[in-house]
N, C-alpha and C positions, 0 to 999 in steps of 0.2 A: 504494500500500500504506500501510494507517496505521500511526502510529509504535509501537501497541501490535503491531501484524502482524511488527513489523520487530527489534521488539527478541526476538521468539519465534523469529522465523526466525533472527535473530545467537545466543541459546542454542541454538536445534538447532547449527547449526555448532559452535561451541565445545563443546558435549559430544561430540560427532562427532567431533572433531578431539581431543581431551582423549581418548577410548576409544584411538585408533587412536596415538597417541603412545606412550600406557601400553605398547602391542604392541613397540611401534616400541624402546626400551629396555632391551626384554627381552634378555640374553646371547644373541648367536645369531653364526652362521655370518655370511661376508659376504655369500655371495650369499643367505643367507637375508632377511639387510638391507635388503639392497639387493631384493628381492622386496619386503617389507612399506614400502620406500621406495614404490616401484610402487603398491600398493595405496594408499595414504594419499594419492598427487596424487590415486589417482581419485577417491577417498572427499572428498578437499577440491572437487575438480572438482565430484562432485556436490552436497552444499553450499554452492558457489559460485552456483551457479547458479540456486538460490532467492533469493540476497540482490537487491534491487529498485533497482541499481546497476548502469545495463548499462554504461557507461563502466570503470568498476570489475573487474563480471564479467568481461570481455570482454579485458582487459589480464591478469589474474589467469589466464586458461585462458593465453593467449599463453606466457605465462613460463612456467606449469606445463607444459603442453606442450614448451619448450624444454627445462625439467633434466628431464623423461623423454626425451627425447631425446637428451639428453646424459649421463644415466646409462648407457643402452643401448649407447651409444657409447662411453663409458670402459670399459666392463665387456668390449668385446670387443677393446679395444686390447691390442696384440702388446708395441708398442716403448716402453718407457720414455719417452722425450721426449714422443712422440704423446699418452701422459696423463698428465703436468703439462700440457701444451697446456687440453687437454680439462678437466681440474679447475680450471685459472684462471678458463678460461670459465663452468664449471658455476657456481665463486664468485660471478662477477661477476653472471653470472643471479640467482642465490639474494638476491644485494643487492640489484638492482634490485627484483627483486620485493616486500623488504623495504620499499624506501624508498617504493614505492610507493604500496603499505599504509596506511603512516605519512602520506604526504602527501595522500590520501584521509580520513584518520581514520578507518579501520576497525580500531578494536583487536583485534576478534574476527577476521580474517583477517590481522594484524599477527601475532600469537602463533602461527598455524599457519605462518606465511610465517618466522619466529623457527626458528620447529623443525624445520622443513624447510631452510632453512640450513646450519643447526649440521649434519645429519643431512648434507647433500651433503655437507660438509667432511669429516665423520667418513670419508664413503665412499670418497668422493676418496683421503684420506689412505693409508686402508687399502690399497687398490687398488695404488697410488704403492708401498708400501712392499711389500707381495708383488711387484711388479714387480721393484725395485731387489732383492729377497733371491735370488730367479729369476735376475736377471744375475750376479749373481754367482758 
């Protein structure tokens, strides 16, 4: 792919990911969040998947596949303990992904992997804290 190809495919992404954020911010429910959280890996997923970067692509789905995975899984946890457990992890995914990003130099999936982040943590937190108000 030429590097004029490549910088058009890194704006698609970025505005893609820039729309679906804006959504993503909006006041809403949790599980509404955590829905439009859902939507946005797949939306990153599928703008991942253009970038001409299979090493890249390929570690990118991995991770993103994990914190949907792991949102799925907090969101249907009972016990208090089980999601701190489950949100450490989800953290620790969200960073990897992050750092990954970063040591590839893609800043255009850098900023989506940034806000997807912050976004688990929001979720996580939220989840934790309806748990903890429930036990009590």
């Amino acid at each position: 792919m030429s590097k004029k190809n490549n910088g058009i495919g890194k704006f698609v992404v970025g505005a893609g990911v820039g729309a679906a954020l804006g959504l993503l911010f909006a006041p809403k429910k949790g599980s509404e969040t955590r829905e439009d959280l859902k939507k946005m890996f797949d939306d990153l997923m599928t703008k991942v998947k253009n970038v001409d970067m299979d090493d890249v692509r390929e570690t990118v789905e991995v991770k993103i596949e994990e914190l949907k995975q792991g949102i799925a899984e907090l969101d249907k946890e009972t016990v208090l303990e089980e999601a701190k457990k489950q949100a450490k992890k989800l953290k620790d995914a969200a960073e990897e992904l992050v750092n990954y990003t970063i040591e590839k130099g893609t800043p255009v999936i850098e900023k989506s992997a940034n806000a997807i982040r912050k976004k688990v943590i929001e979720v996580s937190k939220n989840v934790i804290t309806k748990l903890e108000k429930e036990t009590k």
